[in-house]
C-alpha positions as MATLAB code, in Angstrom:
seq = 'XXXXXXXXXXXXXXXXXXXXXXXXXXXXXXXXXXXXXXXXXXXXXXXXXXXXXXXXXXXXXXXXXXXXXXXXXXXXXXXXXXXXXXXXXXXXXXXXXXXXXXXXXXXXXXXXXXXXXXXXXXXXXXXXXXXXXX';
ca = [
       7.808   11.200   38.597;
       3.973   12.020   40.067;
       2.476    9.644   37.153;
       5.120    7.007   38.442;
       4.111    7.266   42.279;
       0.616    6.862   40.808;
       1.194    3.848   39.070;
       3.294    2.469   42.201;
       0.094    3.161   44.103;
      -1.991    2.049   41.648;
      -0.036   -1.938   41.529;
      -0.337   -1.384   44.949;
      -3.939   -1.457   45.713;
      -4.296   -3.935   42.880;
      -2.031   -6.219   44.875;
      -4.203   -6.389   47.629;
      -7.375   -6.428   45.780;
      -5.592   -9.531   43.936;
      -6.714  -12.337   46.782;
     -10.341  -12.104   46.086;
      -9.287  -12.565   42.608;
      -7.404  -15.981   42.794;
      -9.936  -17.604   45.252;
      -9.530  -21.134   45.724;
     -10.454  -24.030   47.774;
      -8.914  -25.738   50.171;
      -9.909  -29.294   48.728;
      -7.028  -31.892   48.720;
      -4.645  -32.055   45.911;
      -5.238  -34.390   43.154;
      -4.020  -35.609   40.024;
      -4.802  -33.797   37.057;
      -5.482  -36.943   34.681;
      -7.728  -38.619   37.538;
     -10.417  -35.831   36.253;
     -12.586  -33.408   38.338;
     -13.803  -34.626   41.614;
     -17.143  -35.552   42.538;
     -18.096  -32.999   44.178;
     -16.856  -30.269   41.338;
     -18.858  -32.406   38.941;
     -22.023  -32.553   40.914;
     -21.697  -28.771   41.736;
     -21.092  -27.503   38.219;
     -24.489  -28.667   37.050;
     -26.066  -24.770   37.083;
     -24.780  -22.492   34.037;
     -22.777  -20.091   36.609;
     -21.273  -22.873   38.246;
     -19.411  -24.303   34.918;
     -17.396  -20.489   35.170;
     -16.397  -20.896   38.324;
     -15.145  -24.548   38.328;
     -13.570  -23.931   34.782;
     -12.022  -20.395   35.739;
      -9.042  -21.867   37.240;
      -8.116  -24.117   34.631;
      -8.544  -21.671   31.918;
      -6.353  -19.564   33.866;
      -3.443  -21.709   33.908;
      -4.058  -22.630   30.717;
      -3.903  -19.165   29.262;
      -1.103  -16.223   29.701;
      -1.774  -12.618   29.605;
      -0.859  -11.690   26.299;
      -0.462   -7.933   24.450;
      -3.729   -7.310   22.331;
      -5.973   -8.597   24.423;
      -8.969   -6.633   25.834;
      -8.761   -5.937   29.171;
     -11.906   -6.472   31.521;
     -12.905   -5.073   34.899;
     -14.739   -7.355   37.273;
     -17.963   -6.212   36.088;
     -16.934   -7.357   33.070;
     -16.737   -4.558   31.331;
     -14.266   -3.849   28.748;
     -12.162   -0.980   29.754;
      -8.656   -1.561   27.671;
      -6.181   -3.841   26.107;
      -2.711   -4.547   27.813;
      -0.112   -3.255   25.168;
       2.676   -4.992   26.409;
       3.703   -8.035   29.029;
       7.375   -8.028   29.741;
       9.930   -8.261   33.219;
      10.059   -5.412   35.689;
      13.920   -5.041   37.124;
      13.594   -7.890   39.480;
      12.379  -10.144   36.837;
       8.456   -9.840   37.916;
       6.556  -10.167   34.810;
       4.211   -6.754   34.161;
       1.539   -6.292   32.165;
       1.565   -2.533   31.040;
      -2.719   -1.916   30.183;
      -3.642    1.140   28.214;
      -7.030    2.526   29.402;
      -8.212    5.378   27.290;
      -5.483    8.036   27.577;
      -3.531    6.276   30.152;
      -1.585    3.226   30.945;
      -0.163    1.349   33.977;
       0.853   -1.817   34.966;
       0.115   -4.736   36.899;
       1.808   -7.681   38.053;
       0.655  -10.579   35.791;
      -0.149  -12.786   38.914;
      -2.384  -10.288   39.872;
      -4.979  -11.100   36.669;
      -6.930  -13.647   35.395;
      -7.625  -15.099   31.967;
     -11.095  -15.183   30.784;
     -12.538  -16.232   27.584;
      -9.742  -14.376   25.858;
      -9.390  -11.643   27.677;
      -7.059  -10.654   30.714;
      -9.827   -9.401   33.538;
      -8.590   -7.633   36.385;
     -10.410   -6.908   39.721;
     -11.304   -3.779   39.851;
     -13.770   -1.518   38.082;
     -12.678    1.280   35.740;
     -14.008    3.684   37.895;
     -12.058    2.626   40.767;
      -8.621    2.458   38.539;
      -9.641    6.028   37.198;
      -9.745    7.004   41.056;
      -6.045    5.165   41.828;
      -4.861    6.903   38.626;
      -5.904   10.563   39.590;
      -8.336   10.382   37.055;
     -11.307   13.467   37.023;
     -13.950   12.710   34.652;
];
């Protein structure tokens, strides 16, 4: 039951942290086909830039998947998620094992990156939500 209310609290922070994890713009909608607009094309001409006008894309483009390595927003790797499946109320969860332990995280709260699922927050601070002493 403790490891449980851990968890809980653990989806729970990483549900608020989540926001600053699926930034986005307040540009006006357009259609897909028409192409990126100008000003995403002009911006994206620096190497970091191409990440962050791509990351969206690639994130609807891509599902969190078992197997894949999971990354913390340092980008380290810090696990894999072992399995991706409905909670009772039909959320979908993404259960990550992280050296000895596992928990999950709503799927809407993580991001697709270059093949792996990141999630934002570092391991240190998931050890810390987890009761972890190292």
């Amino acid at each position: 039951m403790r490891l449980f209310l851990t968890v809980g609290a653990a989806a729970v922070a990483l549900a608020t942290a989540a926001p600053a994890l699926a930034q986005t713009t307040t540009a006006p909608a357009q259609d897909p086909a028409a192409g990126p607009p100008a000003s995403s094309a002009a911006a994206s001409s620096g190497p970091g830039a191409a990440s962050t006008t791509a990351a969206p894309a690639a994130t609807a483009a891509a599902a969190v998947a078992a197997g894949q390595p999971v990354k913390d927003n340092t980008g380290a790797v810090i696990g894999s998620v072992a399995e991706v499946k409905p909670d009772a109320t039909g959320k979908s969860m993404a259960t990550i094992k992280m050296d000895d332990k596992t928990f999950a995280v709503d799927v809407a709260n993580l991001a697709v990156q270059d093949g792996a699922t990141v999630i934002n927050a570092t391991k240190t601070e998931l050890e810390g939500m987890l009761g972890a002493k190292k």
